[in-house]
N, C-alpha and C positions, 0 to 999 in steps of 0.2 A: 504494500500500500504506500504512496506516495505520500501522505500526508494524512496526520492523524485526524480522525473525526473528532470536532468540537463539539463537548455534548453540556447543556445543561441540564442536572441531576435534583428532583424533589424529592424526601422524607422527609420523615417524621421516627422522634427516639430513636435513632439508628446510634447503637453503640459505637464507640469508636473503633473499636477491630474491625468492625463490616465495611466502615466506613471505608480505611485501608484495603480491607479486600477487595472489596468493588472496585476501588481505583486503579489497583495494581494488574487484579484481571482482568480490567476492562480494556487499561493499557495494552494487555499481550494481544487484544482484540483490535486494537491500533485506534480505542476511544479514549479522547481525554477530556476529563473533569473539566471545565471551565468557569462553570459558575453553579452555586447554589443554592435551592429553596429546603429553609427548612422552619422549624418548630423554634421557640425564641429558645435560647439558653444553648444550639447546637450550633452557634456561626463559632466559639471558641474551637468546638475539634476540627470544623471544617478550614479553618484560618489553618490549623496548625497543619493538616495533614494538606490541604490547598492551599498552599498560600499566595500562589499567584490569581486564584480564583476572586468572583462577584461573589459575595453572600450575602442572600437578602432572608429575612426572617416572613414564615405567616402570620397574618396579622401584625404588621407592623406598623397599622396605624395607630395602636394603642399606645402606642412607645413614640412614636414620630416628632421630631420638633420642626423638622419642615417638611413642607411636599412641594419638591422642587423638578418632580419627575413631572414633563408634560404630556396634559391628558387629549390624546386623538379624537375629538365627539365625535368626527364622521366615520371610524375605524370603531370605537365603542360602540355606536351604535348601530352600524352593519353585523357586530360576532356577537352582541350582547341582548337586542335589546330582543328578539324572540325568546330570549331562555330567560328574561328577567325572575318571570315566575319563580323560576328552581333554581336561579343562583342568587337570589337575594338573602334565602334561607341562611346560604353556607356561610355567608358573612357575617351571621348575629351569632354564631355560637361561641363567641372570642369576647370577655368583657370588655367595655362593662355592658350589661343587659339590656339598658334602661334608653335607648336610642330611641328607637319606632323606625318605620321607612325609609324617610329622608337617613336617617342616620347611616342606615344601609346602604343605600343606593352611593351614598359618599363612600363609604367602606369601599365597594367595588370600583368604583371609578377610580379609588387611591391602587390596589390591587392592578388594575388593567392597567396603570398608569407604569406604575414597577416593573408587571411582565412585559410589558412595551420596550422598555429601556434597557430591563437586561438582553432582551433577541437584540434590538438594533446594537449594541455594543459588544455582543460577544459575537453576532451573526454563525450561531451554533446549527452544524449537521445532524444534529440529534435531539431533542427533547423526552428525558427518562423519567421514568416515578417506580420510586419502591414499592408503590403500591395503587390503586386505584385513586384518580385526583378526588382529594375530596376539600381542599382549602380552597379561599376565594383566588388566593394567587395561584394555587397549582390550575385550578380550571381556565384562569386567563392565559399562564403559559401554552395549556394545550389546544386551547381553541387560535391563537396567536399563529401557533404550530401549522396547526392543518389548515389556517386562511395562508400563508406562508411556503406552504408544502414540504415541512420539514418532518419528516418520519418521526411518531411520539411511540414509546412502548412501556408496559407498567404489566405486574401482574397483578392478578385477580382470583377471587377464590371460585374454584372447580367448584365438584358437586359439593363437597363437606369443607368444612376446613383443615382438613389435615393435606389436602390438594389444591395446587395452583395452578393456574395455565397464566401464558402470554398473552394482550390485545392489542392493535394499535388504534380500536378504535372504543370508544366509552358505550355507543348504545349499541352495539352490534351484537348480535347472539354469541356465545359459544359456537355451536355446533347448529347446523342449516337444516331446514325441514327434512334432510336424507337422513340427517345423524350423523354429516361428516364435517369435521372444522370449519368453521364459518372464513372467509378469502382474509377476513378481519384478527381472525385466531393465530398464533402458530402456536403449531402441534409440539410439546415436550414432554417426555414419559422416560418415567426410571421402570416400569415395570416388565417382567421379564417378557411378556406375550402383550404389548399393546394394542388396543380393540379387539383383542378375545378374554382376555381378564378382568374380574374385580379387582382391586386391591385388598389387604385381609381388614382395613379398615372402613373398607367402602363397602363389603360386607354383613362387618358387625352390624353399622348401624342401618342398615337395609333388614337383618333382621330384628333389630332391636324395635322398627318401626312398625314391622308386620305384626311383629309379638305381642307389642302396645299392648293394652287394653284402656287403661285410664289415663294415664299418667306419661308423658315422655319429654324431659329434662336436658335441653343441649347442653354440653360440656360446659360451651362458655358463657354459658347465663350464670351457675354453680360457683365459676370464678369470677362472678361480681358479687360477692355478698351475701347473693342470694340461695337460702334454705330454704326447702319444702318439707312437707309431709306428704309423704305418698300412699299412703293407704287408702285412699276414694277418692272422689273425682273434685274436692276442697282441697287446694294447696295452703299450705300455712305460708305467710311471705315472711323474714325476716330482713328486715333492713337496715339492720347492722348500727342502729342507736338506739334508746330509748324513748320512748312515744312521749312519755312525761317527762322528758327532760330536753327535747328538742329545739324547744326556742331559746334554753339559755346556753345550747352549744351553739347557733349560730344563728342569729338576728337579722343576717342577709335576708332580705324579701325576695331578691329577685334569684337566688337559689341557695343553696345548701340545705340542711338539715330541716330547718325550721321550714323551712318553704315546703320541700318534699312531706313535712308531714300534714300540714294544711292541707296542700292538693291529695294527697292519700285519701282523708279524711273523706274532704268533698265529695271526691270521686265516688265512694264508698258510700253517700248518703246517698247517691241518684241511682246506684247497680242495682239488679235487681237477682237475686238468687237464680239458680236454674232451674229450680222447680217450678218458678213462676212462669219461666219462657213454656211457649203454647207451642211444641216441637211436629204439632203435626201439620203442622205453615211450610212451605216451603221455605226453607232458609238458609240465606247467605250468611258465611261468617267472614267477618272483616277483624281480624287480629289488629291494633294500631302496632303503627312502628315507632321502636324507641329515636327520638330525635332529640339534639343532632347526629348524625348518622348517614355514612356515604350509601347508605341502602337505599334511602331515598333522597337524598341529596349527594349528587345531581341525577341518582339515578331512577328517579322517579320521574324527572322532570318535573311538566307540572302538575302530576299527581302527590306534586311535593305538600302540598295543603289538602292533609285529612281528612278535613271538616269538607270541603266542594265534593271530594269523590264519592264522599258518603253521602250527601247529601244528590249526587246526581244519579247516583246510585239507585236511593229511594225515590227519587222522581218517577224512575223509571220500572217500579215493582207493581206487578201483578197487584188484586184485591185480598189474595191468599199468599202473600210473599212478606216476607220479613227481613231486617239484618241481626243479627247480631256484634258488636260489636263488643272487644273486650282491651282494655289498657296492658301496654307494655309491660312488666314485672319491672324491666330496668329502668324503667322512667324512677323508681321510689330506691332502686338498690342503692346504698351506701358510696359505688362508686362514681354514680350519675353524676351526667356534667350536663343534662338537663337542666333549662331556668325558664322564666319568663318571658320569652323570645319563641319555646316552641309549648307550653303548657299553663296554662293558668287554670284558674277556676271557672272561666268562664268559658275555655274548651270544650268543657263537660256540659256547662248550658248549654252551648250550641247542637252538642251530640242529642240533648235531651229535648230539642225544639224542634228537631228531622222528625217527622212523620214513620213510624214503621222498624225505627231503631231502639232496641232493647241494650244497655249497656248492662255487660254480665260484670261481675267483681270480679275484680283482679288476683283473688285467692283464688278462683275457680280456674281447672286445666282447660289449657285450648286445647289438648289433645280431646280429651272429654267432648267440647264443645266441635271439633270439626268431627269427630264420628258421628254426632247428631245430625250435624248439616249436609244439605244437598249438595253445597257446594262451597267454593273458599276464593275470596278477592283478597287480593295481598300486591302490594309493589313488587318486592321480590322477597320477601320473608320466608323463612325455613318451612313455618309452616303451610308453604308452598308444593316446595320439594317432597313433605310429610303427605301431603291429599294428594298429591302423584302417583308415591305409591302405594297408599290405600285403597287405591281407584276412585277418589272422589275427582269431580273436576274442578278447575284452576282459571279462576279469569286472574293474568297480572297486568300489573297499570306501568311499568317499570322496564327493568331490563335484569334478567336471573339466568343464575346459570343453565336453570332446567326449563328455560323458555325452548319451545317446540318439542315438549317432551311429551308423553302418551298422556290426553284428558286435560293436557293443558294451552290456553286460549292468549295472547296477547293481544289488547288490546291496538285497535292501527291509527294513523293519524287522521283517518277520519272522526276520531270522537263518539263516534254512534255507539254508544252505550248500549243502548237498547238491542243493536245488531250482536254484540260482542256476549251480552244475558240469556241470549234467545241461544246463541251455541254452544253456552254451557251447559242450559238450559236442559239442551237438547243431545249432551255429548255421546257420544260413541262410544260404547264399552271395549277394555281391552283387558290382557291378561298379566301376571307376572313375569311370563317371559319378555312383554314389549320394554317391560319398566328394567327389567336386565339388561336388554339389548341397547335400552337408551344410554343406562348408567356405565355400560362398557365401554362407548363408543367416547361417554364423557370422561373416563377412568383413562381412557386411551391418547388422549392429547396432552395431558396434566401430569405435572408433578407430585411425586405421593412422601409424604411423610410416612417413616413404621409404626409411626404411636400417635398416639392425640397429640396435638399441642400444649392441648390444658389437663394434663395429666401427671405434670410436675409443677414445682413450685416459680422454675425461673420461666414458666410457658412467654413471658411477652419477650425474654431474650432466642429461644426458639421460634418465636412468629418469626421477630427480625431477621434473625439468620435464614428463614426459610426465604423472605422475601427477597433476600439478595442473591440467595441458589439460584429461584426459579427465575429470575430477571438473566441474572450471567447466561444461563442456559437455554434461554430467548435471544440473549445476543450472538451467544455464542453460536448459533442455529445461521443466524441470519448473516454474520458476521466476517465468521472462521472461514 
């Protein structure tokens, strides 16, 4: 190669060894580091181990004493202003809370203004993310990118999370109505027989979800805080403080302890038990997703606001059709970074002023509650992947891994709601061998971890490391 590729590099908590490693192998791949986005507190190891590099932080307008980067309106608002909806979001999850709109929309503009300046100054061959963009500046770097035509790649979790595949594009499927890597995907797999094999962990929980009966717990809900009781279809929530003593740990209103236990509370005064839902209704279950969260920011789009889907939702229901809807677990867990920006109390009035929506309590299993229902709408939530393959059908509003999987419907850019209800409505039965042959074919492009991730103590130094495997191994692919 003639001349190394200039790459700007996004993360977030990247230890400093990975940090080195990526550099060093990216090097032998003839890519160099030139500039970096990252989390406030990582521009010290990125100076040391780059130090000829740009390092700019997420969220740096909280810290900012000037903004001296100039903002393009007619380039803003060519890449920006369709997605406003779903990237407004991503910019309020950074204190302080207490902004509203305008304060956002400045957020972004200051972000667009940054990713603008580091492309025009580094004029970089590459644009990379350790992980799916989910900051206000990683989203401006990569939409920047592809108005630019500069190749972006990041990984992203496969079916489970113990597996990851490469994308270079954000809303792009996985794997294509055949079941074969989407033109958007590239294919990387440690397993011995790729798309003829499970992996042994892509197994476990394929049967652990058949086996179900009440109760089914992901790994990484467990390693936030959160305890259950599993003997009936009543989870116990624990959330990791004292109920009576939550306002004198922290008096923040617009989040922490004291907040979360307010909104618990609330929430809990409008839910109604399950006994009470009338299950012989046709019913949709609509799980909310915890936010903030790259699950639905950006990758909801603008199904990124809760309240409209469900409410277009219920526009659009039968005289015998109902939702059900039930609150996040993590929104209350101990380690929520949940505030004011994605949950108040008046979320829940809103939820409770839709027509046709039953809000179930938060102690109650949605495993429980989607073996009730006809069917499950979800952005791209696990319990997605779960009504997949229980043979329930799947309308998502989003982008997931198991989008064109057997019974499940993605919503299109036409909007028609009502067209997208009628075919789930109406779905196609299929068997456990289709739900095999899907999760093979997704097992077959991805990179597999031997063990959970959150199955030891250091799991988020495991994530990291995995994220910088499966990215090298993308490059390496495309590269080498």
């Amino acid at each position: 190669m003639s001349r190394s590729l200039k790459t700007i590099f996004s993360y977030a908590r990247l230890p400093k060894k990975e940090l080195i490693r990526f550099k060093n192998k990216a090097r032998e791949l003839g890519i160099e580091i030139v500039a970096t986005a990252a989390h406030d507190g990582e521009q010290k190891n990125a100076t040391e181990v780059i130090p000829s590099g740009i390092h700019r932080k997420w969220a740096e307008y909280s810290s900012q004493k000037h903004w001296t980067e100039k903002l393009n309106k007619k380039l803003f608002d060519q890449l920006i202003d369709q997605l406003n909806p779903a990237l407004l979001p991503m910019v309020e999850r950074y204190g302080p809370f207490n902004g509203g709109s305008l304060e956002a929309a400045t957020r972004l503009n200051y972000d667009f203004s940054v990713a603008l300046e580091m492309i025009e100054k580094t004029s970089p061959d590459l644009v990379v993310f350790a992980k799916t963009p989910e900051s206000g500046l990683e989203i401006c770097l990569y939409l920047l990118a592809k108005h630019y035509d500069i190749p972006t790649y990041f990984s992203c979790e496969g079916g489970f999370p113990h597996s990851r595949t490469i994308k270079t594009n954000l809303w792009n499927p996985t794997l294509d109505e055949c079941w074969t890597p989407n033109e958007k995907t590239i294919p990387i797999c440690n397993l011995d027989k790729p798309g003829i094999q499970l992996s042994n962990l892509t197994k476990k929980n394929l049967e652990e979800i058949r086996d179900s009966e009440l109760v089914r717990i992901p790994d990484y809900m467990e390693n936030e805080g959160l305890q259950f009781n599993k003997h009936n279809k009543n989870l116990q929530l624990d959330m990791g403080y004292s109920i009576r003593n939550a306002i004198s740990l922290n008096k923040n209103i617009f989040s922490g302890p004291g907040f979360r236990k307010k909104l618990f509370e609330y929430s809990e005064r409008l839910s109604v038990s399950l006994e009470e839902i009338n299950w012989s209704k046709f019913t949709f279950y609509y799980p909310l997703h915890y936010q903030p969260e790259l699950t639905s920011m950006p990758l909801g789009k603008e199904y990124v606001n809760q309240i409209m889907s469900i409410k277009i939702i219920s526009d659009n229901l039968k005289s015998n059709e109902q939702i059900v809807v039930k609150e996040h677990p993590s929104i209350f867990a101990k380690t929520s970074r949940t505030n004011t920006n994605y949950r108040t109390t008046s979320f829940f009035d809103w939820l409770n002023k839709i027509p046709n929506v039953k809000l179930a309590s938060v102690n109650s299993s949605s495993f429980y509650i989607m073996m009730r229902s006809n069917a499950v709408i979800t952005i791209r939530g696990t319990v997605g992947m779960e009504a997949m393959i229980r043979h329930i059908p799947v309308l998502i509003l989003g982008s997931a891994s198991y989008q064109n999987g057997p019974g499940v419907v993605k919503i299109g850019n036409d909007c028609d709601i009502n067209f997208y209800l009628d075919k789930i409505r109406h779905s196609t039965e299929y068997n456990d061998s289709e739900v095999d042959k899907f999760l093979i074919a997704l097992d077959g492009c991805s990179y597999h971890l031997a063990e959970s991730p959150f199955s030891t103590e250091n799991y988020e130094e495991i994530i990291q490391t995995f994220y910088i495997t499966t990215l090298l191994e993308g490059l390496r692919k495309v590269y080498s």
